[in-house]
C-alpha positions as CSV (number, residue, x, y, z in Angstrom):
1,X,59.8,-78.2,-40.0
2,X,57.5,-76.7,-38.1
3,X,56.0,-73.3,-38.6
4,X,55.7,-70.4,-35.8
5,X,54.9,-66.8,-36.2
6,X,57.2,-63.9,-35.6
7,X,55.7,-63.7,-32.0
8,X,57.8,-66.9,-31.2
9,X,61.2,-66.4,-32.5
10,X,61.8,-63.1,-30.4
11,X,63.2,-64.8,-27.1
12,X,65.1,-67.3,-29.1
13,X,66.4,-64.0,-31.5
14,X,67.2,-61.6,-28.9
15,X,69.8,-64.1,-27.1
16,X,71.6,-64.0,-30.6
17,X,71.3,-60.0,-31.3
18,X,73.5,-60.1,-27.8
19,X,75.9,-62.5,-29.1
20,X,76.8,-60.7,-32.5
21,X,76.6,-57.4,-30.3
22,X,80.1,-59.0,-29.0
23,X,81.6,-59.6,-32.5
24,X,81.9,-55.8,-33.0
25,X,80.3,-54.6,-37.1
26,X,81.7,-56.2,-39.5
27,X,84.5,-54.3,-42.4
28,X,82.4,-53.4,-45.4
29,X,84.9,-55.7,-47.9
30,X,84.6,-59.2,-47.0
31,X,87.7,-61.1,-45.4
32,X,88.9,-64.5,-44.1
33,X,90.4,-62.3,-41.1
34,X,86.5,-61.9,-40.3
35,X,83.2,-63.6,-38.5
36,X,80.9,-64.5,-41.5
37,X,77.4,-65.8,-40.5
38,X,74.8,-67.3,-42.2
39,X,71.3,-67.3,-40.0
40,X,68.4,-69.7,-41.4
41,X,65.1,-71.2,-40.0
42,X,65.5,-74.7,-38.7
43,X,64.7,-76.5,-35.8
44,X,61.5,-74.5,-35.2
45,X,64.2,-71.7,-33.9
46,X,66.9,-69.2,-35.6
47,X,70.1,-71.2,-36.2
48,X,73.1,-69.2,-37.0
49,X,76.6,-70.4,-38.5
50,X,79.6,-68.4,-37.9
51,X,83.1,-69.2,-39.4
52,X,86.5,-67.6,-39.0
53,X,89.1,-67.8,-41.6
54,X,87.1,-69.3,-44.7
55,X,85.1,-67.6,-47.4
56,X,83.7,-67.6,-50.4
57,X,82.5,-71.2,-52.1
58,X,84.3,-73.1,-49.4
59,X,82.6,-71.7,-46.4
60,X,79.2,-71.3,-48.7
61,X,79.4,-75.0,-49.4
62,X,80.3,-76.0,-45.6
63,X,77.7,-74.3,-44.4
64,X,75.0,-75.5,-46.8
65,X,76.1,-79.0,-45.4
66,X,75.8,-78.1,-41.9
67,X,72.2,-76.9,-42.5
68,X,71.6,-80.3,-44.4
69,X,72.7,-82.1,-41.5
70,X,70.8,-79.9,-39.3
71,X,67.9,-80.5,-41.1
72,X,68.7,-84.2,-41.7
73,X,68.3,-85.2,-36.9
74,X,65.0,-82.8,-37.3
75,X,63.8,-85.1,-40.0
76,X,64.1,-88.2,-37.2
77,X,63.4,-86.3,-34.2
78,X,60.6,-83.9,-34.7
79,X,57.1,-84.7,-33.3
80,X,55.2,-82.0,-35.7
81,X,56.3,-84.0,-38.5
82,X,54.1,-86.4,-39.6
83,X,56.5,-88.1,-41.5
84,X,58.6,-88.5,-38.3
85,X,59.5,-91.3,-36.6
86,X,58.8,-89.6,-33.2
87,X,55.6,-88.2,-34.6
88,X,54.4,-91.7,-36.4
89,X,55.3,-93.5,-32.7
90,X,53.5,-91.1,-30.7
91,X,50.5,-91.6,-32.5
92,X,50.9,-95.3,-33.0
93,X,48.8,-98.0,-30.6
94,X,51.0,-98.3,-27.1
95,X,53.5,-101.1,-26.5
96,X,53.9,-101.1,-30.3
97,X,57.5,-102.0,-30.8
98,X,58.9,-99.9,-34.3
99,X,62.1,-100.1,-35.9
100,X,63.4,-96.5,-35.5
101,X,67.0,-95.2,-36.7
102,X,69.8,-95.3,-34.8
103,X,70.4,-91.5,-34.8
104,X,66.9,-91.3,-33.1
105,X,68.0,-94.5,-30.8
106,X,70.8,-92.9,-29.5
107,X,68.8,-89.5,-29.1
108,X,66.4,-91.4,-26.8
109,X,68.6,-93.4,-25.1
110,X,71.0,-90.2,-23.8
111,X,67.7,-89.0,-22.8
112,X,66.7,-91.7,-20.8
113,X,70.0,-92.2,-19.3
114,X,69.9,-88.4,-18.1
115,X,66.5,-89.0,-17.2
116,X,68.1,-92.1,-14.4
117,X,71.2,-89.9,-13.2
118,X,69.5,-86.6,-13.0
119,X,66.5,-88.7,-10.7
120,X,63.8,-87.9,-13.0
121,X,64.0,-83.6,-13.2
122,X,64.8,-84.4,-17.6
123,X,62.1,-87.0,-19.0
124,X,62.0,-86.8,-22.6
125,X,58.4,-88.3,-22.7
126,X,56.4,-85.0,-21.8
127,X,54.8,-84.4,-24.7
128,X,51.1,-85.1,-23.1
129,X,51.7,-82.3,-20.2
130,X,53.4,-80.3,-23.0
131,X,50.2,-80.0,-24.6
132,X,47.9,-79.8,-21.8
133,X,50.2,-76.8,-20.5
134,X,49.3,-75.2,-24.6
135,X,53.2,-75.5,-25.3
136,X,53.1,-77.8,-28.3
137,X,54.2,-74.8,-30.5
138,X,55.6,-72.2,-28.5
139,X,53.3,-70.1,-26.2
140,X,49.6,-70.8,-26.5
141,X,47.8,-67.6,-27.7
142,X,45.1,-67.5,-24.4
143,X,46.8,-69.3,-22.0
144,X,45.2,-71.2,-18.9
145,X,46.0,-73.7,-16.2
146,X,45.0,-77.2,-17.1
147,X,42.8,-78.7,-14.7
148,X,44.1,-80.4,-11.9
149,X,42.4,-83.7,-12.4
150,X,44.0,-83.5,-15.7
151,X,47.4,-83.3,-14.4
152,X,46.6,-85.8,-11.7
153,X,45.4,-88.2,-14.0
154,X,48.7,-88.0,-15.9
155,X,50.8,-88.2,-13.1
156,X,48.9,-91.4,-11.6
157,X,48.9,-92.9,-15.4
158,X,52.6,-92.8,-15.2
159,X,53.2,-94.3,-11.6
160,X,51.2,-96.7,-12.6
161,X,53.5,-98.2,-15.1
162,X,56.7,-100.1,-13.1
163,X,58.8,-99.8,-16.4
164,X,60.6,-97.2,-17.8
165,X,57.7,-96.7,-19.8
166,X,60.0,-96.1,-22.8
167,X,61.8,-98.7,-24.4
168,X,64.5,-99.0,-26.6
169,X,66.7,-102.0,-28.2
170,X,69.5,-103.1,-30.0
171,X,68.7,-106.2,-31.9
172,X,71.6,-109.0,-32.5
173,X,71.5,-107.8,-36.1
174,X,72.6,-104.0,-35.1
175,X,69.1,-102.4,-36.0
176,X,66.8,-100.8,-33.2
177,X,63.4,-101.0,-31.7
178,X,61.4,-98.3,-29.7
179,X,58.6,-98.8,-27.3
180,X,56.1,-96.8,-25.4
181,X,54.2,-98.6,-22.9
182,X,51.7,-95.6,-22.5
183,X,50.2,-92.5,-24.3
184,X,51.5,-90.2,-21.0
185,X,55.4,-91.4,-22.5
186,X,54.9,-89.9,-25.6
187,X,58.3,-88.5,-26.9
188,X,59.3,-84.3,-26.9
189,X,63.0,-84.4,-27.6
190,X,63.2,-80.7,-28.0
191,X,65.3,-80.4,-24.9
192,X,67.7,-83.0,-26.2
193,X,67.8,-83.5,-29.6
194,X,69.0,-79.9,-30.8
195,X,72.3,-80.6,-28.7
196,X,72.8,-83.4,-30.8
197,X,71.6,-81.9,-34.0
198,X,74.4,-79.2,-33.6
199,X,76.9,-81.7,-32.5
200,X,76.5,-83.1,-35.1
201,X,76.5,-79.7,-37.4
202,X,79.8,-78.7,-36.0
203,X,81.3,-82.2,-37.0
204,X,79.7,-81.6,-40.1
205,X,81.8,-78.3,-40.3
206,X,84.8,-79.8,-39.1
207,X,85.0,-82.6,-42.0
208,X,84.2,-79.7,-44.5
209,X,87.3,-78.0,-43.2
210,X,86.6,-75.3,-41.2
211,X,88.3,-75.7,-38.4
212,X,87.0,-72.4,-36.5
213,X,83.2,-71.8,-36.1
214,X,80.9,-71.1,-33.9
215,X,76.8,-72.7,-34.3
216,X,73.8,-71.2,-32.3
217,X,70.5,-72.5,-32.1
218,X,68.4,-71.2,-29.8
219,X,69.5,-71.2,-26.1
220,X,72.5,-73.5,-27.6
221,X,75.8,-73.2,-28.8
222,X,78.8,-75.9,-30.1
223,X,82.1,-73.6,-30.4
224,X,85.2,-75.3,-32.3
225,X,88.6,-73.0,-32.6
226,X,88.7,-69.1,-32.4
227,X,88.9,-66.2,-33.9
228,X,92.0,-65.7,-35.0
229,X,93.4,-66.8,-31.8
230,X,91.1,-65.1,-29.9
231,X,88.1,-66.5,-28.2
232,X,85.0,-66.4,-29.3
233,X,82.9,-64.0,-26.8
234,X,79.3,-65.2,-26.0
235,X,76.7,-63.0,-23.8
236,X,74.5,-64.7,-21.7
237,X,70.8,-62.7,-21.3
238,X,69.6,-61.3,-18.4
239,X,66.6,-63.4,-17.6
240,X,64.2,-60.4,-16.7
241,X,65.6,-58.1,-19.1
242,X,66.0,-59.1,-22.9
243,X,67.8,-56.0,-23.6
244,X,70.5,-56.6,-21.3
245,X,73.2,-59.3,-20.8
246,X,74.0,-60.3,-17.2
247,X,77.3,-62.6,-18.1
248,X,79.7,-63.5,-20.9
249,X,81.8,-66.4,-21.5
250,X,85.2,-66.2,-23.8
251,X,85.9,-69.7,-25.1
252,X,89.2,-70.9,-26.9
253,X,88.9,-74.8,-28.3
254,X,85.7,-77.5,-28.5
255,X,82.9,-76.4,-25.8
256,X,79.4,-76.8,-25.9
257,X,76.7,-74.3,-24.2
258,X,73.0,-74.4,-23.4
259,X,71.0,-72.3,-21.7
260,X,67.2,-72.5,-19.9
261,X,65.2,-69.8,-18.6
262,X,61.7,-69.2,-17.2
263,X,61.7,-66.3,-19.9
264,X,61.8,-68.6,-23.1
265,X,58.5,-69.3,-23.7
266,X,55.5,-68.4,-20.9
267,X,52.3,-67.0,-20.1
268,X,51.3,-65.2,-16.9
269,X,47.4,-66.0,-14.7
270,X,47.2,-63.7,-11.5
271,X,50.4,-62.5,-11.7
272,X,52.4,-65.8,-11.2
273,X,54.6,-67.1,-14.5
274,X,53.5,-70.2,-15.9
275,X,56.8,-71.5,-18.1
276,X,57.6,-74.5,-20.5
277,X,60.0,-76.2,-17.8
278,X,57.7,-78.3,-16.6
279,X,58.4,-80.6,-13.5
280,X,57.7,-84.2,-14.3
281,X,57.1,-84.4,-10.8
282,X,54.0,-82.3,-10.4
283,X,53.8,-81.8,-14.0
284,X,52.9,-78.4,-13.5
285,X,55.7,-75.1,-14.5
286,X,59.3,-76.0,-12.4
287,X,59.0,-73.8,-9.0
288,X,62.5,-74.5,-8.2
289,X,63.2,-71.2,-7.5
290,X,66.1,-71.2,-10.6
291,X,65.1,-68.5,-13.6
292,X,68.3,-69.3,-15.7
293,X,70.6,-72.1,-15.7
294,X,73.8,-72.1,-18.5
295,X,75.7,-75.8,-18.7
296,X,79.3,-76.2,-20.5
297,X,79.9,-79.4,-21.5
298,X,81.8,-81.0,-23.8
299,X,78.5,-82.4,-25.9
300,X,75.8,-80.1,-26.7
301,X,73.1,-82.6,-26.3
302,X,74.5,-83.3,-22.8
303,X,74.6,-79.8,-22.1
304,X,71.2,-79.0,-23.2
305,X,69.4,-81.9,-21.4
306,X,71.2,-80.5,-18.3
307,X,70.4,-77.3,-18.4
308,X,66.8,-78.2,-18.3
309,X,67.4,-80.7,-15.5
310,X,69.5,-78.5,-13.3
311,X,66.7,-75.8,-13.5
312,X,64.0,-78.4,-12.5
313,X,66.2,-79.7,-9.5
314,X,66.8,-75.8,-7.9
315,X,69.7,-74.2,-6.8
316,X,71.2,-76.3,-4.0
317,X,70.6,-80.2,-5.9
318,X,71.8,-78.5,-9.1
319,X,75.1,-77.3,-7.8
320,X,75.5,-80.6,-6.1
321,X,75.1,-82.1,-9.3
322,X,76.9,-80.2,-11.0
323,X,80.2,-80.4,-9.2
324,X,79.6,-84.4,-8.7
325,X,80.3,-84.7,-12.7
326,X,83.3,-83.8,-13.8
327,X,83.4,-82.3,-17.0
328,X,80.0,-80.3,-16.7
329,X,80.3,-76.8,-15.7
330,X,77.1,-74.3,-14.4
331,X,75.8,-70.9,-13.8
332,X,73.1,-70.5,-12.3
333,X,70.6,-67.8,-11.4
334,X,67.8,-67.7,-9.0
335,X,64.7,-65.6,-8.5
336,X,65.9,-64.4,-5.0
337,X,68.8,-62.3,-7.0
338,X,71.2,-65.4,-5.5
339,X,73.6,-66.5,-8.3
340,X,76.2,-69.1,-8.3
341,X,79.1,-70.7,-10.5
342,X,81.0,-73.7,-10.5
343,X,84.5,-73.1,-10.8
344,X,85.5,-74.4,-13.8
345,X,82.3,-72.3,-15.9
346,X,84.4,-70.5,-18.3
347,X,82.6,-66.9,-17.9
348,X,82.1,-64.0,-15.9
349,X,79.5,-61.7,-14.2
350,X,78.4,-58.8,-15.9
351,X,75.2,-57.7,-14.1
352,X,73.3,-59.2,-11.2
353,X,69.6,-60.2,-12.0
C-alpha cells in the first residue's frame, strides 16, 4: 500500500464528508434500521463501507472481508509495490513475456479494450508521463512543466511501435502472459483497477450477506440495495468549490459511480491548472474543456475508466459517446459553466459550476 501524507487525502475526503452530509447524524444507540460505516486506508485513498440493516459481528465480519478483498486486487495491481506484478513488469527488460494472474489479466485487458472503443482518450500504460508530469504519488510538492522534448520523445517512442504495445494472452492451459514492448507502456491502472477492486468488494459483501451497502473509494462508488427502501443519496462536488455540492443522485438497486475532475490532484504555473488527466495524445494535462465528468454504469471498473476517458474526449465526443452505449449514463461539466446529462443519469442539479 502506498503511503501519502495528509495533504493528499483531502480532495479524495472531502467528496465523502458531502456524501455522509446526506445520511443525516446518526441515533446515539446503534441499530439495524441505521447506516453503519467503517472508513479505512486502502488503495492509496479513503475507502468507506456503509451497510443498512446488519450489525454487530455479522456486519463486522463482512466488512473485514471486503477490506481483505480490497486489499487482496491492490496486492496485483499496484505499481508502488515492489512485490507487485505491475511493479515487477514495469521494471522488468521490455518484450519480457511474464506470467501474471488472471485478476490482473482481466484488469489489463478491460483497459485495453476501453483504450480501442474510447479511440485512445483511456491508455492504461501512462505511467512514464505520469511521472514526468510529478504525479506518481499524488501532487508533486514544487511542481513544473516537463520539458517539451521530453514529452515529444515519449510520444514519438510510442508511434513508433505498430503494436498495441501491451500484450496480454491466454495460454491453451488457462494461465496468462503480459507483455510490454516498450518502457513508454509501462502500466498505471489507477484509473481502472479501483472499479474493479470495489466490484469486487461489493460481491464480496453480497456473499457475506448483506444485501444493502453502499462502498466509496475515492471518486468511486458500487451501491447494492437501499436504505430501508429508500435510496441511498450521493452528492456530487462542485468542481471549484470543495465545500459545496453542485448535484446528487438517489439510487435504488446495483449501480456503479465514478467521478473525474481537474480538482483531484493538480498544481498551478502562471495561472493555468496543470491536472493528472493527462491526454495520451499530447501527453500533456487534458484541455478538453470538461472540469468534471460522473459515469453510471453497471460495473465500477467500466465506469471509472470512462469517466477518465469522457473527460479527455470533451464535451461534444463525450456525449456522443455516451449515448452510443447503452447502459452508460453521464454528467458532465465544463469550464464554460455549460453542463449536460444524458437522460437516463439517475441525479439532479443542485448548483451550476
Amino acid at each position: 500500500m502506498q503511503s501519502f501524507s495528509i495533504k493528499k487525502w483531502v480532495p479524495w475526503f472531502l467528496p465523502l464528508v458531502l456524501v455522509f452530509w446526506f445520511f443525516g447524524k446518526k441515533p446515539s444507540e446503534p441499530s439495524v434500521e441505521q447506516v453503519h460505516s467503517t472508513t479505512r486506508l486502502a488503495m492509496g485513498t479513503l475507502v468507506t463501507v456503509s451497510t443498512w440493516g446488519v450489525k454487530g459481528p455479522s456486519e463486522e465480519k463482512a466488512v473485514d472481508r471486503v477490506f481483505t478483498r480490497i486489499s487482496q486486487i491492490e496486492s496485483l495491481a499496484s505499481r508502488q509495490d515492489k512485490s507487485s506484478p505491475v511493479y515487477k513488469i514495469n521494471h522488468a527488460p521490455t518484450k519480457k513475456t511474464w506470467p501474471v494472474p488472471e485478476e490482473l489479466a482481466t484488469i489489463v485487458q478491460k483497459g485495453l479494450e476501453i483504450k480501442k472503443i474510447s479511440h485512445g482518450a483511456f491508455d492504461p500504460g501512462l505511467v512514464f508521463l505520469l511521472d514526468l508530469w510529478g504525479f506518481a504519488n499524488g501532487v508533486p510538492d514544487v511542481g513544473k512543466i516537463p520539458e517539451s522534448q521530453a514529452i515529444s520523445s515519449w510520444l514519438e517512442n510510442r508511434k513508433n511501435h505498430l503494436e498495441e504495445g501491451i500484450r496480454v494472452e491466454k495460454s491453451p492451459d488457462g494461465t496468462y502472459t503480459l507483455q510490454l514492448d516498450d518502457v513508454s507502456f509501462a502500466l498505471d491502472l489507477g484509473a481502472i483497477a479501483k472499479g474493479y477492486a470495489l466490484d469486487k468488494a461489493m460481491e464480496t459483501m453480497k456473499q457475506a450477506g448483506v444485501a444493502n451497502a453502499l462502498i466509496i473509494g475515492g471518486g468511486d462508488m458500487v451501491i447494492a440495495g437501499s436504505k430501508g427502501g429508500k435510496p441511498w443519496r450521493i452528492g456530487i462536488q462542485h468542481p471549484r468549490d470543495h465545500d459545496k455540492i453542485m448535484a446528487f443522485s438517489e439510487i435504488v438497486g446495483d449501480m456503479s459511480m465514478a467521478t473525474s475532475g481537474d480538482y483531484e490532484r493538480f498544481f498551478m504555473v502562471d495561472g493555468e491548472r496543470q491536472h493528472h488527466i493527462l491526454d495520451p495524445e499530447t501527453g500533456r494535462p487534458s484541455r478538453s474543456g470538461l472540469i468534471s465528468v460522473s459515469i453510471q454504469a453497471k460495473e465500477g471498473m467500466l465506469a471509472d475508466a470512462l469517466s477518465t476517458a469522457v473527460f479527455v474526449m470533451g464535451m461534444e465526443k463525450g456525449k456522443a459517446f455516451i449515448e452510443k452505449w447503452e447502459g452508460i449514463e453521464g454528467m458532465l461539466v465544463a469550464e464554460n459553466g455549460e453542463r449536460w446529462k444524458s437522460v437516463g443519469f439517475k441525479g439532479q442539479w443542485l448548483d451550476g459550476p
